[in-house]
C-alpha positions as protocol buffer text, in pm:
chain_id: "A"
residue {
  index: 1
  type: UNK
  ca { x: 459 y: 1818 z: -341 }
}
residue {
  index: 2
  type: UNK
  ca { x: 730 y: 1666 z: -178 }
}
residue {
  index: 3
  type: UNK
  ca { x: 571 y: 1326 z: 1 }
}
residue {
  index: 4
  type: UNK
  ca { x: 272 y: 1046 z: -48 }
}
residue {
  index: 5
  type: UNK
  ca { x: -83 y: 1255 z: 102 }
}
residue {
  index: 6
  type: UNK
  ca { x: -232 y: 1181 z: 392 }
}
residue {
  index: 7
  type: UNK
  ca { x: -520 y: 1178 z: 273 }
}
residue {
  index: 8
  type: UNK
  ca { x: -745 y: 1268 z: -60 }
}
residue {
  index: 9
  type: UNK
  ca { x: -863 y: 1583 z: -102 }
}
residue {
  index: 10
  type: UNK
  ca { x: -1160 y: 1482 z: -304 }
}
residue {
  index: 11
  type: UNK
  ca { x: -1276 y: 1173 z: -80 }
}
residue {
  index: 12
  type: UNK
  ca { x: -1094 y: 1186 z: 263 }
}
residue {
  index: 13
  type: UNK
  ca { x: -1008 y: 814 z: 152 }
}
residue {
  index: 14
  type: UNK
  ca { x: -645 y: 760 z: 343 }
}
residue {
  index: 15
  type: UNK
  ca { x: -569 y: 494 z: 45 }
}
residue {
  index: 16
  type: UNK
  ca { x: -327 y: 669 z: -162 }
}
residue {
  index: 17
  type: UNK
  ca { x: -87 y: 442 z: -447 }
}
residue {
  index: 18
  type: UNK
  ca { x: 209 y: 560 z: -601 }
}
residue {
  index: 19
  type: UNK
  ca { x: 189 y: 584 z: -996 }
}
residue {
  index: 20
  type: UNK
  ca { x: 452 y: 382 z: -1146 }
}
residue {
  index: 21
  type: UNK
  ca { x: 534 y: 465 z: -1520 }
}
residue {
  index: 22
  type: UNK
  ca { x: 689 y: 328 z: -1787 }
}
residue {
  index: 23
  type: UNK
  ca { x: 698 y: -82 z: -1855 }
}
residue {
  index: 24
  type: UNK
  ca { x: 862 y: -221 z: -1535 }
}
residue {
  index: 25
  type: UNK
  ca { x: 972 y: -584 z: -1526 }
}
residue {
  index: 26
  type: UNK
  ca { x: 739 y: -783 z: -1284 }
}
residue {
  index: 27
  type: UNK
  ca { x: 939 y: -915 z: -953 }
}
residue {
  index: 28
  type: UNK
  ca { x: 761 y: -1075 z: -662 }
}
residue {
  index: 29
  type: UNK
  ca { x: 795 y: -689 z: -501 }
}
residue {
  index: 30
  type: UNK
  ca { x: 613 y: -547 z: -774 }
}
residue {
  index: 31
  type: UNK
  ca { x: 378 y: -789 z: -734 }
}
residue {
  index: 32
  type: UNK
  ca { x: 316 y: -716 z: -374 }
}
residue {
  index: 33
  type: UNK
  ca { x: 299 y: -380 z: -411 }
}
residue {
  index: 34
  type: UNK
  ca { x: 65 y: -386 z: -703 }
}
residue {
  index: 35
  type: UNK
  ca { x: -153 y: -652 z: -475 }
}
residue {
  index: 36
  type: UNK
  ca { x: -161 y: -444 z: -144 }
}
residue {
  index: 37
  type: UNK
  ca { x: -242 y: -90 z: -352 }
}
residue {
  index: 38
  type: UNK
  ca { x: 81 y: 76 z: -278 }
}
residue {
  index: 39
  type: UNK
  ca { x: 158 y: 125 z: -652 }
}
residue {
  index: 40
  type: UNK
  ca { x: -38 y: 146 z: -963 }
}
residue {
  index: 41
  type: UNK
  ca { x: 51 y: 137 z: -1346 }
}
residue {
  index: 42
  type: UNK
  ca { x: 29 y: 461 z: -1497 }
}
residue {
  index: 43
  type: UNK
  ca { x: 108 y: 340 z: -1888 }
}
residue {
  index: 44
  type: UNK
  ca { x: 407 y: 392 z: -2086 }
}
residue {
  index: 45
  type: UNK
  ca { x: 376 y: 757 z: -2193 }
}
residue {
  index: 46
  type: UNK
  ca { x: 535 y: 975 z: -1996 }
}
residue {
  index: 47
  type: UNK
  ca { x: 458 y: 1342 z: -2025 }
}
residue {
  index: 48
  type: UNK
  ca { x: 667 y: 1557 z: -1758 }
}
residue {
  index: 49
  type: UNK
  ca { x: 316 y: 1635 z: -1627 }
}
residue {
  index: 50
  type: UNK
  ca { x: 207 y: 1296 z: -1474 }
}
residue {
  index: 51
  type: UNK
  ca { x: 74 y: 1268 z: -1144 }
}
residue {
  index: 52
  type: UNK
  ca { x: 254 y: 1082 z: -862 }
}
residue {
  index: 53
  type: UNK
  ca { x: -51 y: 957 z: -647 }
}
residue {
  index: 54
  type: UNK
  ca { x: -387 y: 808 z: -662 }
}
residue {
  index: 55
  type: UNK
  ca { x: -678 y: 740 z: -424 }
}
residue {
  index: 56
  type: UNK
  ca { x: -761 y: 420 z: -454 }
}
residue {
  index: 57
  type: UNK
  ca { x: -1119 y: 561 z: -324 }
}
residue {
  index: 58
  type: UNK
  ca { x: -1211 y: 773 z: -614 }
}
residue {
  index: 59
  type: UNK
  ca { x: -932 y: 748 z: -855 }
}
residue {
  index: 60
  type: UNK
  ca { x: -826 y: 1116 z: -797 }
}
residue {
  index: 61
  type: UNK
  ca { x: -484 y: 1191 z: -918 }
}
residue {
  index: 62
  type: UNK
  ca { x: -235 y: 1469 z: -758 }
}
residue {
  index: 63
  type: UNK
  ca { x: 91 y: 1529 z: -689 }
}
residue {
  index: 64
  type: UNK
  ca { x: 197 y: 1699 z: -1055 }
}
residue {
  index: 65
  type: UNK
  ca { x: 485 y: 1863 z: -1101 }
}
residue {
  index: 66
  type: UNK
  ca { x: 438 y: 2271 z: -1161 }
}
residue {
  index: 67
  type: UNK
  ca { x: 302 y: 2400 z: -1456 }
}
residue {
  index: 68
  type: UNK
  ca { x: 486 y: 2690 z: -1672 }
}
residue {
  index: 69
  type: UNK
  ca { x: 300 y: 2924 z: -1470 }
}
residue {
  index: 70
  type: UNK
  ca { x: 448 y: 2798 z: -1115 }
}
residue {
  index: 71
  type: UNK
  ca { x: 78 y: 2652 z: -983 }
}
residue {
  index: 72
  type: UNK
  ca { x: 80 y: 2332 z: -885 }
}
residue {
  index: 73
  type: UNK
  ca { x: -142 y: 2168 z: -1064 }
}
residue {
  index: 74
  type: UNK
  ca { x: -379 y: 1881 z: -873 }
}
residue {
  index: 75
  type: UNK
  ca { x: -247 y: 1968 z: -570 }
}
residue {
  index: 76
  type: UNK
  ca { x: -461 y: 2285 z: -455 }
}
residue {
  index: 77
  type: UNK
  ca { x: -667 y: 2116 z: -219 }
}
residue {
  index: 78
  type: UNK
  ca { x: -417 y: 1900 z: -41 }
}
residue {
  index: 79
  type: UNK
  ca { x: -418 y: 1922 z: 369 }
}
């Protein structure tokens, strides 16, 4: 998956956040962003498997990178 969706696949909602990971320093521009649902906290952990977006609509996550196996994992259904 190279860019943000269009849209969910699950919902159709067009309200799609960027995951940010790790323990980021709040600024006023994270602040915004958080505020106005263009990012959301994903935690500390990071796997190598972690999804990139999330509907704000349903809480769907996609955009993880490929598995061993070369599918795309959360990503299937994207338009």
């Amino acid at each position: 998956m190279t860019g943000r969706p269009r849209k969910c696949p699950r919902c159709g909602s067009e309200r799609i956040a960027g995951i940010l990971y790790g323990l980021p320093a709040l600024s006023e521009e994270l602040r915004l962003a958080l505020e106005t649902g263009s990012v959301v906290l994903g935690g500390c952990e990071v796997t190598g498997n972690d999804p990139r977006w999330r509907c704000l609509g349903c809480s769907y996550e996609m955009g993880r990178p490929r598995g061993a196996s070369g599918a795309s994992l959360g990503d299937d259904d994207l338009a």
